[in-house]
N, CA, C and O atoms as CSV, one atom per row, in Angstrom:
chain,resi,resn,atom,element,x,y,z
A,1,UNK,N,N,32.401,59.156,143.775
A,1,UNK,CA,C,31.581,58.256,144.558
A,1,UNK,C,C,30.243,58.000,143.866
A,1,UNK,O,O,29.858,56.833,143.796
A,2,UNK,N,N,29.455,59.038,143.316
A,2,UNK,CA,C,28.242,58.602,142.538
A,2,UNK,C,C,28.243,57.954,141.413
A,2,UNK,O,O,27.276,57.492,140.807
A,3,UNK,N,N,29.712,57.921,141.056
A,3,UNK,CA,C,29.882,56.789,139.694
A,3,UNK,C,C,29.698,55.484,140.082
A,3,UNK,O,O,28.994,54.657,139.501
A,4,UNK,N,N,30.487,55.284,141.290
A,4,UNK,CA,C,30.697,54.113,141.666
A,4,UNK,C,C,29.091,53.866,142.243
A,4,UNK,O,O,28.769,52.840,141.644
A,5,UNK,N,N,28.335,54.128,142.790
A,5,UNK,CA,C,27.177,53.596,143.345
A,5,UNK,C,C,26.199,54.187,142.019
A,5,UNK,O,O,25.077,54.409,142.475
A,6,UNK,N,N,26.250,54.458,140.776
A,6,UNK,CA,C,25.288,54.438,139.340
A,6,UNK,C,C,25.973,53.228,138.641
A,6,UNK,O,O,25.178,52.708,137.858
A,7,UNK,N,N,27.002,52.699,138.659
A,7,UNK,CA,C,27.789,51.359,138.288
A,7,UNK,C,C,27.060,50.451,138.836
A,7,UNK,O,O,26.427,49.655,138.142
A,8,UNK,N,N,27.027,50.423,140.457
A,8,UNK,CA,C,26.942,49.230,140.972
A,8,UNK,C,C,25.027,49.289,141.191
A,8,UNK,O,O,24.400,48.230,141.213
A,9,UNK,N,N,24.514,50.261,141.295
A,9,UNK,CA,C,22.771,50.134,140.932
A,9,UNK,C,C,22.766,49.739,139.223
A,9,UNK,O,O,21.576,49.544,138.973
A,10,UNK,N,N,23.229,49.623,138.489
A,10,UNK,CA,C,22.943,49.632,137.102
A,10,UNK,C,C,23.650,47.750,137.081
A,10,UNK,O,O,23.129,47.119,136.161
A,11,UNK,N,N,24.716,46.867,137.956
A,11,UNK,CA,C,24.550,46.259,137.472
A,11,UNK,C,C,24.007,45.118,138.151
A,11,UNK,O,O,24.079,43.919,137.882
A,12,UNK,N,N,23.194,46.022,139.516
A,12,UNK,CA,C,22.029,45.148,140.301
A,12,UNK,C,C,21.183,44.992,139.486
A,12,UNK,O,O,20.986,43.917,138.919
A,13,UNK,N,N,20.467,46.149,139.265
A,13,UNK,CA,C,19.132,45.655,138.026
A,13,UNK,C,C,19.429,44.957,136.760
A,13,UNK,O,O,18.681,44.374,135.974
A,14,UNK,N,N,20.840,45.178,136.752
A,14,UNK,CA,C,20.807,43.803,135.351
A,14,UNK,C,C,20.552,42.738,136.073
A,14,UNK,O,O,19.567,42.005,135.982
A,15,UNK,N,N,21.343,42.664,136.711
A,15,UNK,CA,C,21.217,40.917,137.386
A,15,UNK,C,C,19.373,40.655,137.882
A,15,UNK,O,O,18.630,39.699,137.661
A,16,UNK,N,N,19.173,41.723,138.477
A,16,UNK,CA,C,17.226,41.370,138.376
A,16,UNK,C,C,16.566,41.106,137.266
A,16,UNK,O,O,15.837,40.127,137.113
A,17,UNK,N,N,16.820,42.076,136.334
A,17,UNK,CA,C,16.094,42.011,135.043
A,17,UNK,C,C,16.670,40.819,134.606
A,17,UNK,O,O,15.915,40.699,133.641
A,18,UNK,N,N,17.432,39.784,134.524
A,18,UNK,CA,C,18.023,38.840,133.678
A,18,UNK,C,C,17.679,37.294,134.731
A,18,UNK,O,O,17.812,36.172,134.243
A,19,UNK,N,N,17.206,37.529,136.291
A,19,UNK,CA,C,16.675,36.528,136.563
A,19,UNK,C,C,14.843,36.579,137.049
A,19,UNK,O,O,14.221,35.670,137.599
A,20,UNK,N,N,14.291,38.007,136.609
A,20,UNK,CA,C,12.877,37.708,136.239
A,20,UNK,C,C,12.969,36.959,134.524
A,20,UNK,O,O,12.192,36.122,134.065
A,21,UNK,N,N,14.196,37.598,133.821
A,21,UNK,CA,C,13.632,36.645,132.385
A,21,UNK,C,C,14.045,35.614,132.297
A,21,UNK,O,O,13.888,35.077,131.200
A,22,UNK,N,N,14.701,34.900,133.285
A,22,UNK,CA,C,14.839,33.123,132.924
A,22,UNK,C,C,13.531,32.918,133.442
A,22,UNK,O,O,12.721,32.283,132.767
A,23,UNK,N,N,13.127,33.519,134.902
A,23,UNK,CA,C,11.712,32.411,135.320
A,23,UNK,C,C,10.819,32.817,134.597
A,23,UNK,O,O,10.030,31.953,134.216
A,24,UNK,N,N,10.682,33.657,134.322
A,24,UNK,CA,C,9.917,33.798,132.891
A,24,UNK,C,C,9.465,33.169,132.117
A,24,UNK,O,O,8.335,32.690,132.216
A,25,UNK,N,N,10.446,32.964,130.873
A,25,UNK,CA,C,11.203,32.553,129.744
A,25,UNK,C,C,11.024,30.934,130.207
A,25,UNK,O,O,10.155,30.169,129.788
A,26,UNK,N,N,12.011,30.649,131.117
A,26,UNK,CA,C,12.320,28.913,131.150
A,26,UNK,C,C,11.694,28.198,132.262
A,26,UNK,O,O,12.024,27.075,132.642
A,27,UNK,N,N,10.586,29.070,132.855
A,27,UNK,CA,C,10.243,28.310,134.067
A,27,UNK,C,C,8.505,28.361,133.967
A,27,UNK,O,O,7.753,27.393,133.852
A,28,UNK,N,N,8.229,29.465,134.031
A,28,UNK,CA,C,6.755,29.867,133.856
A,28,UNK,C,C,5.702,29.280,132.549
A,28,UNK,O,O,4.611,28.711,132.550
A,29,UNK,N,N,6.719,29.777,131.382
A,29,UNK,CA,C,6.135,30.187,129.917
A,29,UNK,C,C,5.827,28.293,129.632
A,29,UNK,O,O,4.867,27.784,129.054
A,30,UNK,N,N,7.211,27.494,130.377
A,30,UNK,CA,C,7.002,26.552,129.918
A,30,UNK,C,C,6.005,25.568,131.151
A,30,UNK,O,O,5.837,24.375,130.902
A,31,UNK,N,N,5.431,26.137,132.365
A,31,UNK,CA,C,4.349,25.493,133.263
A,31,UNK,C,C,3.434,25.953,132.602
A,31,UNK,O,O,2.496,25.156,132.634
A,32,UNK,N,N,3.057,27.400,131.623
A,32,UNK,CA,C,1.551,27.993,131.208
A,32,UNK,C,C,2.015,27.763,129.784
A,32,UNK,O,O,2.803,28.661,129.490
A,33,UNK,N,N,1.829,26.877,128.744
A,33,UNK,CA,C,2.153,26.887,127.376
A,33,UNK,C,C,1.229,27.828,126.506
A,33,UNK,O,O,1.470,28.083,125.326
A,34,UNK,N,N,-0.023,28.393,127.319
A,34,UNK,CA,C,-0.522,28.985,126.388
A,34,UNK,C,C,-0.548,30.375,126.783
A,34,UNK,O,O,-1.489,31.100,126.461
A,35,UNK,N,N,0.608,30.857,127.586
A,35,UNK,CA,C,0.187,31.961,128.421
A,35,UNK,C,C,0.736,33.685,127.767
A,35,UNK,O,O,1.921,33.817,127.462
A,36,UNK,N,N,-0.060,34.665,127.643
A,36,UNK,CA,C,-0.197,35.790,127.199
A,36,UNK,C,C,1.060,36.145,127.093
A,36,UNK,O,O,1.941,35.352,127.424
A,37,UNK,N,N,1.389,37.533,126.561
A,37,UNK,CA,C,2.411,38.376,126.124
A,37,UNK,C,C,2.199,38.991,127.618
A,37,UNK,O,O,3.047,38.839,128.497
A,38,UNK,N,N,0.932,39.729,127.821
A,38,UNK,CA,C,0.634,40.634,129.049
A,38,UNK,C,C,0.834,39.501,130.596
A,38,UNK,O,O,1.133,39.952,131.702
A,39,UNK,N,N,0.624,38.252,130.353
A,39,UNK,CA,C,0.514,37.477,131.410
A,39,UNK,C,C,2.324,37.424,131.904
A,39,UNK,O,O,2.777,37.592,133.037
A,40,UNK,N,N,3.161,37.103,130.493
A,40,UNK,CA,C,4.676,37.573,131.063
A,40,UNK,C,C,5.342,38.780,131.529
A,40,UNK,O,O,6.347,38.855,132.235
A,41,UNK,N,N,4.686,39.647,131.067
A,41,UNK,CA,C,4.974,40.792,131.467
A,41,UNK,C,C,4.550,40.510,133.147
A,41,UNK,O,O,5.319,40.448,134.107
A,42,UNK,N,N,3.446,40.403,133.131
A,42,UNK,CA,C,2.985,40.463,134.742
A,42,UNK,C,C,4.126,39.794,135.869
A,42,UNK,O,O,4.503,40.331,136.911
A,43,UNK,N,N,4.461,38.731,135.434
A,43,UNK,CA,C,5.173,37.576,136.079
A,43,UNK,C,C,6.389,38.505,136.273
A,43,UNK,O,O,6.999,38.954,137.244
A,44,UNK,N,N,6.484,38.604,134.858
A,44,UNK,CA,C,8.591,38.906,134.940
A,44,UNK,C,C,8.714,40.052,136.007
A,44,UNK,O,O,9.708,40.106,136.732
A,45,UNK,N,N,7.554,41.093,136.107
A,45,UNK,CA,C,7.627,42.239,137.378
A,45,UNK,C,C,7.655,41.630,138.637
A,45,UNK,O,O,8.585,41.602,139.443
A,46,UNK,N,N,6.287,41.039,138.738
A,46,UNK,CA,C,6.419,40.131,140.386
A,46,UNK,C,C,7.645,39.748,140.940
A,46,UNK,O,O,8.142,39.888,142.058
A,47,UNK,N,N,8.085,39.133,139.700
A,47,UNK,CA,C,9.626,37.917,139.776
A,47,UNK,C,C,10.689,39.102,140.028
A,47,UNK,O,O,11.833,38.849,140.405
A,48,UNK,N,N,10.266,40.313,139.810
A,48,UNK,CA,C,11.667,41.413,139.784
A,48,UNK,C,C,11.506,41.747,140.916
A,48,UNK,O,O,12.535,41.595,141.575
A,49,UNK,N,N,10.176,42.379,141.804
A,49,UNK,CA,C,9.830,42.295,142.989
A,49,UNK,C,C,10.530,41.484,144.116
A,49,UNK,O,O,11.079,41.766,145.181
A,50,UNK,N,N,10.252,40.277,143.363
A,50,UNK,CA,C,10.886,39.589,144.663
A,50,UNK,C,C,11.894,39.533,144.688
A,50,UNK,O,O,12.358,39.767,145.804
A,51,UNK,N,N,12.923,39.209,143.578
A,51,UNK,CA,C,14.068,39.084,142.956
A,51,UNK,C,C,14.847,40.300,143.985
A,51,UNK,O,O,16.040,40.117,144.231
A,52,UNK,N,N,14.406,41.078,144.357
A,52,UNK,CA,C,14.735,42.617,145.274
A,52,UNK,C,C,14.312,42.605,146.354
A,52,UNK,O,O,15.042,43.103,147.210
A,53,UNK,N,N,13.011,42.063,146.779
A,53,UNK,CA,C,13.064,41.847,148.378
A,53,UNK,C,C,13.867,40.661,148.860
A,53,UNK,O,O,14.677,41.019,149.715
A,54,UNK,N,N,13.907,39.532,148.631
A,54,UNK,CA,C,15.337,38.768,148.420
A,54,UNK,C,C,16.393,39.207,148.643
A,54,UNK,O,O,16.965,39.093,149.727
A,55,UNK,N,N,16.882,39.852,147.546
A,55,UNK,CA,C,17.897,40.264,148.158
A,55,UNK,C,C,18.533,41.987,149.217
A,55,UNK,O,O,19.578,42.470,149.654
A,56,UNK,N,N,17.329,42.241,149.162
A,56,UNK,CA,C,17.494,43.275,150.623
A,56,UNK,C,C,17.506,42.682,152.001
A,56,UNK,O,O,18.428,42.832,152.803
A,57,UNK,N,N,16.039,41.765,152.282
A,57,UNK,CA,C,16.452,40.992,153.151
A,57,UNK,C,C,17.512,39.934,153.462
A,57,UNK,O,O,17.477,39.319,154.528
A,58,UNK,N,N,18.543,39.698,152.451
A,58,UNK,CA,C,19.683,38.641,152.591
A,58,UNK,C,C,20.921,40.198,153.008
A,58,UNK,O,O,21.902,40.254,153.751
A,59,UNK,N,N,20.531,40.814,152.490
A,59,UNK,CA,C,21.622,42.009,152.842
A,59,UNK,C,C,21.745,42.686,154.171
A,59,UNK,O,O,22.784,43.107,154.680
A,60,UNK,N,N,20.262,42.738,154.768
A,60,UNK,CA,C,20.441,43.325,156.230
A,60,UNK,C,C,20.744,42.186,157.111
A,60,UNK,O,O,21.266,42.324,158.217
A,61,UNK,N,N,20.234,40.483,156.335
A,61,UNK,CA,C,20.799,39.921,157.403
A,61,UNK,C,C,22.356,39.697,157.617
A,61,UNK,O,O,22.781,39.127,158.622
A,62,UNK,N,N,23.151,40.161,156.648
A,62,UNK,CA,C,24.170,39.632,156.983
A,62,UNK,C,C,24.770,40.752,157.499
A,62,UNK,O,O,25.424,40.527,158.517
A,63,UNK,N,N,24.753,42.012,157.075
A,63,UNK,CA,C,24.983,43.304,158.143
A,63,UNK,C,C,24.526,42.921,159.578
A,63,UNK,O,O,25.270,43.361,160.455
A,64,UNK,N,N,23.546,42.254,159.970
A,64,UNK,CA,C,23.191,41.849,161.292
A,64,UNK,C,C,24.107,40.829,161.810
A,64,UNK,O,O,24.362,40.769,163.013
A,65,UNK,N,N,24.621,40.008,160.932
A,65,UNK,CA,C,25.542,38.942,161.267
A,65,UNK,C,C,26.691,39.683,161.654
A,65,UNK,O,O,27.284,39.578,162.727
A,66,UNK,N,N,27.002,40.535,160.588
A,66,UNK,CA,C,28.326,41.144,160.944
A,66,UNK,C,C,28.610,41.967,161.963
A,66,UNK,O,O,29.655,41.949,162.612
A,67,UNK,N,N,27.799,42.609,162.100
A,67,UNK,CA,C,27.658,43.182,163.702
A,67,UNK,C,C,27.561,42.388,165.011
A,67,UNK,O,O,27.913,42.841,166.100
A,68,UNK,N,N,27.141,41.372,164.844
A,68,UNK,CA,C,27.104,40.680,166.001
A,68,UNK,C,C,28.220,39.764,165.935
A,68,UNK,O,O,28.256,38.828,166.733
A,69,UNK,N,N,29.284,39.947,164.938
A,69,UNK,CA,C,30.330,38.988,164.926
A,69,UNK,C,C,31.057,40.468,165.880
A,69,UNK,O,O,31.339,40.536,167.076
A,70,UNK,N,N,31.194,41.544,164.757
A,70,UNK,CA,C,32.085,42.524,165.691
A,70,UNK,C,C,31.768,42.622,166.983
A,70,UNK,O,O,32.680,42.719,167.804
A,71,UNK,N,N,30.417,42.615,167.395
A,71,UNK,CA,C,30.365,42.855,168.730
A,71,UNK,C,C,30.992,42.033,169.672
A,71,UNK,O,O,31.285,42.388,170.814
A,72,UNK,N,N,31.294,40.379,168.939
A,72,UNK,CA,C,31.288,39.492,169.650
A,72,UNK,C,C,33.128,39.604,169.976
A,72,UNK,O,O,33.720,39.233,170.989
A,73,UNK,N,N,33.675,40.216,168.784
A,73,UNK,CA,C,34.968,40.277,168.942
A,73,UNK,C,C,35.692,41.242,169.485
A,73,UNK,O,O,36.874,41.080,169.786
A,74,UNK,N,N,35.013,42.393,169.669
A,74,UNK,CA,C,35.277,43.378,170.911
A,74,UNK,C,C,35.159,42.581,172.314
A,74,UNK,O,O,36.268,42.342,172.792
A,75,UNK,N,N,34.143,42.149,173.029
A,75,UNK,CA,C,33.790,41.486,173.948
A,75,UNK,C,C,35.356,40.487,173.795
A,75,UNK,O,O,36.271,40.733,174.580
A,76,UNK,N,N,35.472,39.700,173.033
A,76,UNK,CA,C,36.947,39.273,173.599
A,76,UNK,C,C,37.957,39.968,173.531
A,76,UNK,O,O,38.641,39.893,174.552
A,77,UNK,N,N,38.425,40.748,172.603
A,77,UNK,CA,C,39.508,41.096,173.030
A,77,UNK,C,C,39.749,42.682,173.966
A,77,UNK,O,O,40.719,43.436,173.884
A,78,UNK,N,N,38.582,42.826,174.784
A,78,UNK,CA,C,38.444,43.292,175.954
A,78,UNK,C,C,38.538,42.088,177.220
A,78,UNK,O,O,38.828,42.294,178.398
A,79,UNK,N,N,38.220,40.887,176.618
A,79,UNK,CA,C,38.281,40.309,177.665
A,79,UNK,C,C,39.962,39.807,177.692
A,79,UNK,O,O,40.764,40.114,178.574
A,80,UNK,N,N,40.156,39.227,176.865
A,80,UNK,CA,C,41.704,39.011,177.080
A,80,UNK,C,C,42.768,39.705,177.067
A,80,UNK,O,O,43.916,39.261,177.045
A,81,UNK,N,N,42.390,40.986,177.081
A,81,UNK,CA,C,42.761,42.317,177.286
A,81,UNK,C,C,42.994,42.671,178.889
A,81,UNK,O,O,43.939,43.326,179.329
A,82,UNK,N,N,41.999,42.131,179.600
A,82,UNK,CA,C,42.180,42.280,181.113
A,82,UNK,C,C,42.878,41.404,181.987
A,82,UNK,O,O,43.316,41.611,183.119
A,83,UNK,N,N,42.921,39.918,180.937
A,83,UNK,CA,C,43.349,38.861,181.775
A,83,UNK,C,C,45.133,39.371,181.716
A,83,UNK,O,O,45.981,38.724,182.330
């Protein structure tokens, strides 16, 4: 089991680390043309930051979705359960 969840954390942070360096790289570098080595560095963290609250908050919402689907599908088939 800890393989499988050091797999799947190792190839979340790729996928972070590889979309702080496009906005980086192809989004930022080319709005600031004259902008620092240290100024990308700064960005590409922020961008990883969010890049992760993003997707935590897209993750509990859909655990919230999904629960309220199950809940919703107990509730029927308790209900058509009685009829």
């Amino acid at each position: 089991m800890a393989v499988i969840i050091a797999a799947l954390m190792s190839d979340l942070d790729s996928i972070f680390n590889s979309a702080s360096t496009l906005f980086t790289i192809d989004i930022w570098k080319r709005m600031r043309k004259k902008c620092s080595v240290r100024e990308q560095m700064i960005v590409g963290r922020y961008m990883h930051s969010i890049t992760l609250g993003l997707f935590c908050s897209r993750l509990g919402a859909i655990q919230l979705l999904s629960m309220s689907n199950s809940a919703l599908g107990i509730e029927l088939n308790i209900g058509s359960g009685e009829s």
